[in-house]
Residue frames as a rotation matrix with the C-alpha (Angstrom) as fourth column:
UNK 1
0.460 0.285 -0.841 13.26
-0.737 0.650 -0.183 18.28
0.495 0.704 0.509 -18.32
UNK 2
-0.388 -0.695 -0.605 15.49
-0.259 0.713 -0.652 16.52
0.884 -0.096 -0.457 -16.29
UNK 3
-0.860 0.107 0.499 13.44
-0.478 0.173 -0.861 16.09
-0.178 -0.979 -0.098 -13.18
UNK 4
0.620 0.755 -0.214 10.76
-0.781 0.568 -0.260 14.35
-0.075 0.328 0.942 -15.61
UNK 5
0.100 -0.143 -0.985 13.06
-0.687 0.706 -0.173 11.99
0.720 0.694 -0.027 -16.77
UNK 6
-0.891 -0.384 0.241 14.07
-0.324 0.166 -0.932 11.27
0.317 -0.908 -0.272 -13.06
UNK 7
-0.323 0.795 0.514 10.59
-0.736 0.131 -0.664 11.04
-0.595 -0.593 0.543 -11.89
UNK 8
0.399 0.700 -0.592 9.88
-0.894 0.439 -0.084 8.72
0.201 0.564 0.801 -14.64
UNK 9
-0.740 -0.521 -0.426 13.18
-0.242 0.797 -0.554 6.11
0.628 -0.307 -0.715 -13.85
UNK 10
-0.898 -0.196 0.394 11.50
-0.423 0.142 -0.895 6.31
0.119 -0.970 -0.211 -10.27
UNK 11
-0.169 0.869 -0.465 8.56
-0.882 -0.344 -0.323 5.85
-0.441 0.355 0.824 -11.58
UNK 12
0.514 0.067 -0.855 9.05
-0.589 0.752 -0.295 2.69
0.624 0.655 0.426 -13.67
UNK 13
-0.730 -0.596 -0.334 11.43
-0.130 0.601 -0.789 1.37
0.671 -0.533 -0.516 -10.59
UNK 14
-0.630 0.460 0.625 8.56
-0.746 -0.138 -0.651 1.77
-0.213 -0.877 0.430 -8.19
UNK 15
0.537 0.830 -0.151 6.01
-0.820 0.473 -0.323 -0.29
-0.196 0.297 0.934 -10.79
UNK 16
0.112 -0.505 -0.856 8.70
-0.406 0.763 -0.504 -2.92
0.907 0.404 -0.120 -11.14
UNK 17
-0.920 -0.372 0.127 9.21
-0.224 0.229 -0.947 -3.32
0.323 -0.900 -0.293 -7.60
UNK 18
0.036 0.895 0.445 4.86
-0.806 0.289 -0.517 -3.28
-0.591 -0.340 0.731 -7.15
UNK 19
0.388 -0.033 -0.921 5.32
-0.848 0.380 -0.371 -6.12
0.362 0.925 0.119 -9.98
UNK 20
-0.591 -0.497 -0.635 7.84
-0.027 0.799 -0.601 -8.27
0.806 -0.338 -0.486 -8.06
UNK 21
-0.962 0.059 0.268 6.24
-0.245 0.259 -0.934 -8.11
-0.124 -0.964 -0.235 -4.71
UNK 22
-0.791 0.594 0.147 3.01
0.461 0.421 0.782 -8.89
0.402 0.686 -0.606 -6.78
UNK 23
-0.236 0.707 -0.667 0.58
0.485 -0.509 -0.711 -5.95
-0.842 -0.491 -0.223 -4.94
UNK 24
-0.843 0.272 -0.463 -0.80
-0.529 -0.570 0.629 -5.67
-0.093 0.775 0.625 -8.31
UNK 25
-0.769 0.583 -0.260 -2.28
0.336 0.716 0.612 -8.46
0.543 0.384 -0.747 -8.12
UNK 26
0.095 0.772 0.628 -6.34
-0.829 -0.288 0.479 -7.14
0.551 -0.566 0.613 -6.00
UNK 27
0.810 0.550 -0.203 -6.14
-0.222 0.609 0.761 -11.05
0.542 -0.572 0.616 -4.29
UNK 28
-0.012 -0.811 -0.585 -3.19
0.723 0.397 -0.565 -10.68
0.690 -0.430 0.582 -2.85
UNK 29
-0.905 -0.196 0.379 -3.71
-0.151 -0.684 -0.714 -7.29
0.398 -0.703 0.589 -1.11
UNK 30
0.327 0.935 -0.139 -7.85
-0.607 0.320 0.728 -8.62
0.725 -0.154 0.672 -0.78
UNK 31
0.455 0.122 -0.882 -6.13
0.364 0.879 0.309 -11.61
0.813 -0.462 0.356 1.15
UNK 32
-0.782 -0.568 -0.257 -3.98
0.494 -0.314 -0.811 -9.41
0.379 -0.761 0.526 3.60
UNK 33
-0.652 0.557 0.514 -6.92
-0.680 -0.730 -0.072 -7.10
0.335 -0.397 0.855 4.36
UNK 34
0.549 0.712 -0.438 -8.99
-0.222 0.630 0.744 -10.89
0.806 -0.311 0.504 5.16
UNK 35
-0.297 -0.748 0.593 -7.71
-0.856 -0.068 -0.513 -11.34
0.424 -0.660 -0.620 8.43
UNK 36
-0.115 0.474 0.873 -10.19
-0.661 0.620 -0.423 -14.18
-0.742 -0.626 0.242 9.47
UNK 37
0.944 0.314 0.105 -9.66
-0.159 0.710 -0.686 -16.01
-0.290 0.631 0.720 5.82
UNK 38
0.320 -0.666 0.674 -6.09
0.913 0.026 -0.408 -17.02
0.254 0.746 0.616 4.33
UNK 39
0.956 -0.143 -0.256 -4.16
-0.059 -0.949 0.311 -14.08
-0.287 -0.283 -0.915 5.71
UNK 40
0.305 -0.887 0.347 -1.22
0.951 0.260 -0.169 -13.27
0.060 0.382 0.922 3.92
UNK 41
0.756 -0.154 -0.637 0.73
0.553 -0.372 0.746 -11.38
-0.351 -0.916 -0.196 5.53
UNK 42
0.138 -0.777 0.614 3.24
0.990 0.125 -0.064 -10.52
-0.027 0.617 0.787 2.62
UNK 43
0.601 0.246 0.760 1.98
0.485 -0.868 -0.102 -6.85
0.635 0.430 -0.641 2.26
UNK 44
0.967 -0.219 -0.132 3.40
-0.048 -0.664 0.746 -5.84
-0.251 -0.715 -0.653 5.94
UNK 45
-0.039 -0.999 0.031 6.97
0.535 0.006 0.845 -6.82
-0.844 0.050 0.535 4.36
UNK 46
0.176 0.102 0.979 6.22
0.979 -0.121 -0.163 -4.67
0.102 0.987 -0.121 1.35
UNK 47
0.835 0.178 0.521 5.04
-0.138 -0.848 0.511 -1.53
0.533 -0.499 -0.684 3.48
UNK 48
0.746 -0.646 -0.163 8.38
0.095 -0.140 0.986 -2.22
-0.659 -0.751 -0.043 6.10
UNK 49
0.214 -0.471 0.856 10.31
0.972 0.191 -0.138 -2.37
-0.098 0.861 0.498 2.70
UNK 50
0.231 0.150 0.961 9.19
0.447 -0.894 0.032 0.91
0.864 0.422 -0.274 1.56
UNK 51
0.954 -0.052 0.297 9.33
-0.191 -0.866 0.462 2.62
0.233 -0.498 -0.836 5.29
UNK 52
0.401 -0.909 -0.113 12.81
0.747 0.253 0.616 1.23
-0.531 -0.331 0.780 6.09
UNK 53
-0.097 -0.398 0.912 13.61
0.962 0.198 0.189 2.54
-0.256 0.896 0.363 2.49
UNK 54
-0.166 0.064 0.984 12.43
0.518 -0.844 0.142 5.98
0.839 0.533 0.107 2.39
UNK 55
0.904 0.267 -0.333 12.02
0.384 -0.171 0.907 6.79
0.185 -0.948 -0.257 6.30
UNK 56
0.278 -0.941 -0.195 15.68
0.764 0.093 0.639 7.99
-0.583 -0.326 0.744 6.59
UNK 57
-0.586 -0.299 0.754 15.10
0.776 -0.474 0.415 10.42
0.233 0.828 0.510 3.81
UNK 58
0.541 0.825 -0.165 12.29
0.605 -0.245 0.757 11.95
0.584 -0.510 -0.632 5.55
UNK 59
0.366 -0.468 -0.804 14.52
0.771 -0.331 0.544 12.14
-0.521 -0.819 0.240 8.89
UNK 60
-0.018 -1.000 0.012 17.52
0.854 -0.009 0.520 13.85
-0.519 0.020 0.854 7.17
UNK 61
-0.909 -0.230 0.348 16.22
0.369 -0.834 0.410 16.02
0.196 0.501 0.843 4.67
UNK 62
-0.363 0.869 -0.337 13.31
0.922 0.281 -0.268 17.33
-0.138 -0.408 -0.903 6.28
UNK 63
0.397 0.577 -0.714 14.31
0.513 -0.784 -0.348 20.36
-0.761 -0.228 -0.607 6.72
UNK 64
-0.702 -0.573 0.424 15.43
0.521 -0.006 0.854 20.89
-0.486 0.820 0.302 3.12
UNK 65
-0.045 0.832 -0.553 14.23
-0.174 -0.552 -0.816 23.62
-0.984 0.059 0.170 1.19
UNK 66
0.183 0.261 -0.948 15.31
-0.897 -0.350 -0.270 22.34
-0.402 0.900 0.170 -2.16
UNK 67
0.946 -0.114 0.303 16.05
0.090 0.992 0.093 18.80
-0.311 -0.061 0.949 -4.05
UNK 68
0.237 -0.927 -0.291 18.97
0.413 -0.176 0.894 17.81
-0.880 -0.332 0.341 -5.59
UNK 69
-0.287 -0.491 0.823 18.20
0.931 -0.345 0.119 19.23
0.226 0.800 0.556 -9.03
UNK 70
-0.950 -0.307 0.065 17.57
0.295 -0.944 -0.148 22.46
0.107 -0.122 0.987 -7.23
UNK 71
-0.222 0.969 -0.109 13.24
0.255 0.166 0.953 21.94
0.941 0.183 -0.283 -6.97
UNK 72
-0.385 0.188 0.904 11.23
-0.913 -0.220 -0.343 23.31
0.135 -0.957 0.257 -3.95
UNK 73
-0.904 -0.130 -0.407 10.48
-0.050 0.978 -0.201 21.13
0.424 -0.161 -0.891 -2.09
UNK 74
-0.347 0.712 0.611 6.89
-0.767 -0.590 0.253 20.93
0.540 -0.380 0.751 -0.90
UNK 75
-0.851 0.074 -0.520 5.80
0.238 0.937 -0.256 18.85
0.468 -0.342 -0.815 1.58
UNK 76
0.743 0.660 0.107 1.81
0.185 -0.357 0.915 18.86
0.643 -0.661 -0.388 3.71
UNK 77
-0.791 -0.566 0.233 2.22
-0.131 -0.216 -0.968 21.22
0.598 -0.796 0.097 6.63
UNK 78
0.296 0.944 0.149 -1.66
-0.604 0.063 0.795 20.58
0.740 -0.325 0.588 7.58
UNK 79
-0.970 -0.227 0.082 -1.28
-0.228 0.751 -0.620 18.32
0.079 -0.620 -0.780 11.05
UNK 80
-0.337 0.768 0.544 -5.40
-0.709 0.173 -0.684 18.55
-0.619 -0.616 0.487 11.83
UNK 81
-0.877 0.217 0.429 -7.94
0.122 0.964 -0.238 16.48
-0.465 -0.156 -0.871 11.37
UNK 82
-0.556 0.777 -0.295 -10.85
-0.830 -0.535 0.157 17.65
-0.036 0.332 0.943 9.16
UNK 83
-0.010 0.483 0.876 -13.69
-0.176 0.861 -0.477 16.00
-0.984 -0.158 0.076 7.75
UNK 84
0.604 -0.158 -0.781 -12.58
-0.797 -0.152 -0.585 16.35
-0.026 0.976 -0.218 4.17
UNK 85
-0.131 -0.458 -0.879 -9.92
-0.915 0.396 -0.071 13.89
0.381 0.796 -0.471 5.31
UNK 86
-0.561 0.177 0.808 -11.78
-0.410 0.789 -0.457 11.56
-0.719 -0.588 -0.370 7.35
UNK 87
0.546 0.829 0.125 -14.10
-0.281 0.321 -0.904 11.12
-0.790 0.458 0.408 4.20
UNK 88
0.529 -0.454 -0.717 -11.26
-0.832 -0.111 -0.544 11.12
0.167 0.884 -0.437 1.66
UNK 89
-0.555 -0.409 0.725 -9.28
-0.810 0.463 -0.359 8.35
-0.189 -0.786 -0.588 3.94
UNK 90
-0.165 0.832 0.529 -12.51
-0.572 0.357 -0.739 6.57
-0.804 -0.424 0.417 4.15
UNK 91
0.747 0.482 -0.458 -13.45
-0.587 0.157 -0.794 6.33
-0.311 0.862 0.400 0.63
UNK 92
-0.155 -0.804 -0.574 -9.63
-0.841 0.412 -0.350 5.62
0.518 0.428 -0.740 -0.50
UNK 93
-0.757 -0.516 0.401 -9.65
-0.603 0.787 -0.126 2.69
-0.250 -0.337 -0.908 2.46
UNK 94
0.350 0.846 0.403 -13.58
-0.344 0.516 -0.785 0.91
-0.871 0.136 0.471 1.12
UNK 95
0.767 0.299 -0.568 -12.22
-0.632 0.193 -0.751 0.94
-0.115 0.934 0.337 -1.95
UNK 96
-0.090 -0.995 -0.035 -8.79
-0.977 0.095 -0.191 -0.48
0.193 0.018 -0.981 -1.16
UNK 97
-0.462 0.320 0.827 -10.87
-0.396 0.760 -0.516 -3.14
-0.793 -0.566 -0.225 0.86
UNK 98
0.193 0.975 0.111 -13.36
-0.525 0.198 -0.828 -3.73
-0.829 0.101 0.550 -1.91
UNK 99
0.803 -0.445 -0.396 -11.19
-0.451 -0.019 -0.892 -3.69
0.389 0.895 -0.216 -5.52
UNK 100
0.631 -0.774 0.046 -7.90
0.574 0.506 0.644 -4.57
-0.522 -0.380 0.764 -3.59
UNK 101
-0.014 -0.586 0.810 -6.04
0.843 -0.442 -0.306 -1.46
0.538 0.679 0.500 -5.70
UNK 102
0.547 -0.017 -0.837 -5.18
0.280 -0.939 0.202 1.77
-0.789 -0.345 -0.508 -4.60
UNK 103
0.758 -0.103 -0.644 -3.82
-0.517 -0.696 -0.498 4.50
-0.397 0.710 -0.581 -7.44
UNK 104
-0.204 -0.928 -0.313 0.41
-0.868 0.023 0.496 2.86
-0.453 0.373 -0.810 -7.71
UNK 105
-0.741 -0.284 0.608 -0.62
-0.087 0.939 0.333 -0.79
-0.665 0.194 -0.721 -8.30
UNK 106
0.438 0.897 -0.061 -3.56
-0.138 0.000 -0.990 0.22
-0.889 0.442 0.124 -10.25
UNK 107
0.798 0.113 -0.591 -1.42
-0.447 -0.546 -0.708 1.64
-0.403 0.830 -0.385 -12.71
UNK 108
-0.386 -0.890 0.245 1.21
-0.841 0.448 0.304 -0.78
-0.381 -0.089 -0.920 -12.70
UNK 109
-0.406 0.229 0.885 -1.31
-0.082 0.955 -0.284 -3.37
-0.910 -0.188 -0.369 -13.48
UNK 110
0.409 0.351 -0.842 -2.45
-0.696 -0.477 -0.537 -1.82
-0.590 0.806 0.049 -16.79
UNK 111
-0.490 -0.837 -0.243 0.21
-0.868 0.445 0.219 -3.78
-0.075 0.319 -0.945 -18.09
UNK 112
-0.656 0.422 0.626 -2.53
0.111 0.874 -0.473 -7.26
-0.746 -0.241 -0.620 -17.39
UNK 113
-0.736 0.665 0.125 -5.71
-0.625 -0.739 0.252 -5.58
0.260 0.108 0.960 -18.78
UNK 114
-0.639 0.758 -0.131 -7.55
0.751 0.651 0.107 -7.04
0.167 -0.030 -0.986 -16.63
UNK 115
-0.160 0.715 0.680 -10.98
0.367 -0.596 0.714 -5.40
0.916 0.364 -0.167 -16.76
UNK 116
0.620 0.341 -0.707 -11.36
0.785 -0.269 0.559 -4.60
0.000 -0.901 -0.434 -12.79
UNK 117
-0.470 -0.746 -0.472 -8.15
0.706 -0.639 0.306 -2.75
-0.530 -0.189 0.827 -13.04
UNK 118
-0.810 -0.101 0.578 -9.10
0.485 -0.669 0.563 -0.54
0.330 0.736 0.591 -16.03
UNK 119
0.264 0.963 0.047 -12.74
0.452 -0.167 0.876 0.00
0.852 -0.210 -0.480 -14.50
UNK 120
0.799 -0.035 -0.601 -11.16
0.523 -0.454 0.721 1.24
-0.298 -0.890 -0.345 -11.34
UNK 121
-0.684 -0.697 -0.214 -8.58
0.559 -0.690 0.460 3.67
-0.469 0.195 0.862 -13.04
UNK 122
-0.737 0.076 0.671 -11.29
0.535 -0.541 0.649 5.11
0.412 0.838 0.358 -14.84
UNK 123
0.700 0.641 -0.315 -13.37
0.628 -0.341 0.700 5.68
0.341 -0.688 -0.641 -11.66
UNK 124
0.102 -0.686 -0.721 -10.37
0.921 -0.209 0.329 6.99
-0.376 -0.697 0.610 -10.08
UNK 125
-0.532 -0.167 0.830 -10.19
0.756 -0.535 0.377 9.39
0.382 0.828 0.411 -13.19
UNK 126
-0.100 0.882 0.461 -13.57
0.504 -0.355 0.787 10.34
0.858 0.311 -0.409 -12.69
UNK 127
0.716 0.294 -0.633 -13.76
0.698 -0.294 0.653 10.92
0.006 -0.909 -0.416 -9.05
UNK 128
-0.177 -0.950 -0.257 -10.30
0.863 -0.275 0.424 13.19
-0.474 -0.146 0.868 -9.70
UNK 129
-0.946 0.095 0.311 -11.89
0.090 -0.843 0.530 15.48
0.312 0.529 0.789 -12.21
UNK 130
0.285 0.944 -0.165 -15.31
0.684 -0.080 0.725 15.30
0.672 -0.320 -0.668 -10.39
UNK 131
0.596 0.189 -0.780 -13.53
0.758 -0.452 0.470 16.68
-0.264 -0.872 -0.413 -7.24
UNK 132
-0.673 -0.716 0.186 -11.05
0.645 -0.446 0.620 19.28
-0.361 0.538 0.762 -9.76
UNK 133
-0.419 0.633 0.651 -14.29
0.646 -0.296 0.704 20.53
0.638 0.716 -0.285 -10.82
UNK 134
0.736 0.599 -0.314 -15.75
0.516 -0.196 0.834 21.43
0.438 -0.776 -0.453 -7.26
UNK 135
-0.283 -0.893 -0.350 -12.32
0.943 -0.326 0.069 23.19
-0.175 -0.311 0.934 -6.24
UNK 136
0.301 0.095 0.949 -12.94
0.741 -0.649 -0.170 26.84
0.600 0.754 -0.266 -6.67
């Protein structure tokens, strides 16, 4: 129980932090991905934020086999290249381009209701138990 409650804090600090740096908003991450309209560059200090911020944890506890409340720790050991994730990649980066959301700021943005958001969490949904279904 205690590594839910953790994961929620981190959880509710992560959607406060997508909140301030507004990358909920779809026309703010829509305008960083226009490079030849209004380019707003704000996102690449979001993303150097986050690796500055969690790159060092990586380094150090890589080779950890447990956290600190005692959890395995699983990390991908896959290194290749398939075409599962050149299409998965793909799909995740059209839609990033198209909606301006990807999964954290989606759900952080609930909080607006604006209709694009809710329409693209409930695709996401779908496409999650579509591909949960085809697993076997």
């Amino acid at each position: 129980m205690n590594d839910k409650i953790i994961s929620l804090i981190c959880g509710i600090i992560f959607g406060i932090g997508l909140v301030i740096s507004g990358m909920t908003n779809p026309e703010k991450v829509i305008g960083f991905l226009s490079i030849t309209h209004n380019w707003d560059a704000s996102l690449i200090f979001v993303m150097s934020g986050a690796i500055i911020t969690a790159g060092p944890f990586f380094y150090f506890f890589k080779n950890k086999e447990l956290s600190a409340l005692g959890d395995k720790i699983n990390l991908p050991i896959k290194q290749n290249i398939d075409k599962k994730l050149i299409i998965g990649s793909s799909l995740f980066g059209i839609g990033w381009g198209l909606v301006g959301l990807c999964p954290g700021p989606a759900i952080s943005a609930l909080a607006t209701f604006d209709p694009i958001t809710l329409v693209f969490l409930i695709s996401m949904a779908a496409g999650v138990l579509v591909k949960k279904n085809t697993i076997k």
